[in-house]
C-alpha positions in Angstrom: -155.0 -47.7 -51.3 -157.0 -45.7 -53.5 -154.4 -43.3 -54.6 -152.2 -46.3 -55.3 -155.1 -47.3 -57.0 -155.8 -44.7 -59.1 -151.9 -44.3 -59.8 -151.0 -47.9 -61.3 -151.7 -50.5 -63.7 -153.4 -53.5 -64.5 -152.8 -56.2 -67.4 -155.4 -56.9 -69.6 -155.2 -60.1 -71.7 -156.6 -60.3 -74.8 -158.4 -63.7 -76.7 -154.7 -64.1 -77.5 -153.1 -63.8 -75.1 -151.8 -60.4 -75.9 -151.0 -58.1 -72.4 -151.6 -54.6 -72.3 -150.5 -52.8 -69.5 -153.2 -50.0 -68.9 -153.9 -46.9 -65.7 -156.6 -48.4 -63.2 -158.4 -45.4 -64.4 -158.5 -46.4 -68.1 -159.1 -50.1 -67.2 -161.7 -49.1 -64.8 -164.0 -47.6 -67.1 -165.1 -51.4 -67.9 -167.3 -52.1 -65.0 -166.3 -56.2 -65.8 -163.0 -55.2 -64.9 -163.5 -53.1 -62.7 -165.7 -55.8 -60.5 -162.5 -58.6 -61.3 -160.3 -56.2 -59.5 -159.0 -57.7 -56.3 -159.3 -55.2 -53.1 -156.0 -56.2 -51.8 -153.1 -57.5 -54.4 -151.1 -59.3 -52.2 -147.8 -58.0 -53.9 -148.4 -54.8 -54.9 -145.2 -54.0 -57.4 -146.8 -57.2 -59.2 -149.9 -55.8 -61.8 -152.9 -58.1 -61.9 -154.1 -59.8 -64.7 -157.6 -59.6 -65.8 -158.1 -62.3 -69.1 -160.9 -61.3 -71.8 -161.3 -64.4 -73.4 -164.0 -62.9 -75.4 -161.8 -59.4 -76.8 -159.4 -60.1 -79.8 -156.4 -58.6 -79.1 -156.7 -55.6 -82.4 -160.5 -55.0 -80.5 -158.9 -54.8 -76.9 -156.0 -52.2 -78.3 -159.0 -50.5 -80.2 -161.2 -50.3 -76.4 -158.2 -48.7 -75.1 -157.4 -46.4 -77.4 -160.9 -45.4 -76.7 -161.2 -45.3 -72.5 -157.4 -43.3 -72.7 -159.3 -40.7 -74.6 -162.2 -40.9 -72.4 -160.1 -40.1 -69.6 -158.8 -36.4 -71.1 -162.0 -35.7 -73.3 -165.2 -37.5 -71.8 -167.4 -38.1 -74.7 -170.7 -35.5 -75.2 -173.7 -37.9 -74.3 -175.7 -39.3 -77.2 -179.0 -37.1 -76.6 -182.5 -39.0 -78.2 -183.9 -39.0 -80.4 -181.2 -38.3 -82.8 -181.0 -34.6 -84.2 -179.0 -36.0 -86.8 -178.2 -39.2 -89.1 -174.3 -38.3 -89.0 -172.1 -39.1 -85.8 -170.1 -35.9 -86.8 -173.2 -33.9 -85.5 -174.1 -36.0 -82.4 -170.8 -36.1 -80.8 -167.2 -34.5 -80.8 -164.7 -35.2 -84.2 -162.5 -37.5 -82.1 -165.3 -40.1 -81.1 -166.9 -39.5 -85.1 -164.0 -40.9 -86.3 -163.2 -43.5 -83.8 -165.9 -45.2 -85.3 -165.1 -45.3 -89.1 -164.0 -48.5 -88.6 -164.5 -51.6 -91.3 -168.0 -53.2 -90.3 -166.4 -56.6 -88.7 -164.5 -54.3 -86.7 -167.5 -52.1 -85.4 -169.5 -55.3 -85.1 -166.5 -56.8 -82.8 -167.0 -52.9 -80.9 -170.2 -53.3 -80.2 -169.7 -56.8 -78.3 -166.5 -55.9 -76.9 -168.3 -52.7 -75.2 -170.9 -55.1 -74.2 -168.9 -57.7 -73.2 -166.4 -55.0 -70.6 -169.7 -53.4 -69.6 -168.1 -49.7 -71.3 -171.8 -47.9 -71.3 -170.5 -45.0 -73.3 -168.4 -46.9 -75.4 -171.5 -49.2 -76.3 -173.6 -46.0 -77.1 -171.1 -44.7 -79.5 -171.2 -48.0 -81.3 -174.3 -49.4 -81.2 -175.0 -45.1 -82.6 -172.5 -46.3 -85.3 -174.4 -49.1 -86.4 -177.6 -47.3 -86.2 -176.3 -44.6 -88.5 -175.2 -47.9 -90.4 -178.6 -49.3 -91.3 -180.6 -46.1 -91.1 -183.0 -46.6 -94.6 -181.7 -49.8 -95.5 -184.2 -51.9 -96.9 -184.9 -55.9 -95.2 -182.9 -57.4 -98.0 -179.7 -54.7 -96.8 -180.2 -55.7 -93.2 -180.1 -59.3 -94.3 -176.5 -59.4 -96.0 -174.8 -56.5 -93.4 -176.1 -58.6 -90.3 -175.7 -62.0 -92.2 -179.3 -63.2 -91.9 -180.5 -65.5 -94.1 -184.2 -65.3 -95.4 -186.0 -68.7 -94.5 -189.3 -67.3 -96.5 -190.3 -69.2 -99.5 -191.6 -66.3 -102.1 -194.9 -67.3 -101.3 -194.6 -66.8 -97.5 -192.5 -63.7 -97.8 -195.4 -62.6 -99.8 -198.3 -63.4 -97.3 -195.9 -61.6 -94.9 -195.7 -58.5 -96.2 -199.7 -58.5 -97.3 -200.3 -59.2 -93.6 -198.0 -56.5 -92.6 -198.5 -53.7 -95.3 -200.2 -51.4 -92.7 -197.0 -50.9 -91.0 -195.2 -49.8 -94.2 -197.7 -47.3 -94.7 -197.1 -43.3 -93.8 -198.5 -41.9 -90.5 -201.5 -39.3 -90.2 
């Protein structure tokens, strides 16, 4: 059974409703779907299904374009603390720009990686993002992760007067 296993396919369904017929090996590299497999298909010319109601169907074609790559050139691991503030430097060209992607898109990523339980995946984005928001300042961080500020002046104020030590430089 495992070289069958490793030889055919498996359709993933997308928030949609979108099928993509993808290698056990490629699906596989979600751990999600990899734990929905069944051991024994019961009709084994027939692919299973494994739904991902949370994965749009542009994400899902997006996280395969991503594990088929995987499969032929495993991405470098992310090494910390970063050497670097570009993702050209910390991993190779393919997987830099894999993730110049709009910012919905990398946000949607990020969950999707989470969601399929894709460890290296999730690195690579959640890298992204931190690359992203390096040296932004709160008010930045407020409109790219859409959080709204809740402060009054005067309490943002008192705020940062209580926490003005942390802002300062190190010895």
């Amino acid at each position: 059974m495992a070289s069958e296993e490793s030889s055919g396919t498996i359709n993933l369904v997308s928030k949609e409703g979108d099928i993509y017929e993808v290698p056990f090996a490629v699906a596989k590299m979600s751990k999600l779907v990899e734990t929905m497999l069944d051991d024994d298909l019961d009709d084994e010319n027939e692919a299973q299904e494994i739904p991902l109601p949370n994965v749009k169907a542009a994400v899902l074609q997006k996280v395969i374009e991503y594990c088929s790559h995987y499969q032929t050139e495993p991405m470098t691991p992310i090494q910390t603390p970063l050497k670097s503030s570009k993702v050209e430097d910390l991993v190779q060209n393919w997987y830099a720009e894999y993730v110049k992607v709009d910012r919905v898109m990398l946000f949607e990523l990020v969950t999707a990686a989470n969601f399929m339980d894709i460890k290296p995946l999730l690195d690579l984005t959640c890298l992204a993002v931190s690359v992203m928001i390096k040296g932004k300042t709160a008010e930045d961080l407020r409109r790219i992760f859409n959080i709204s500020n809740e402060f009054s002046p005067e309490e943002e104020a008192q705020v940062r007067e209580e926490n003005k030590w942390c802002e300062q430089p190190g010895p």
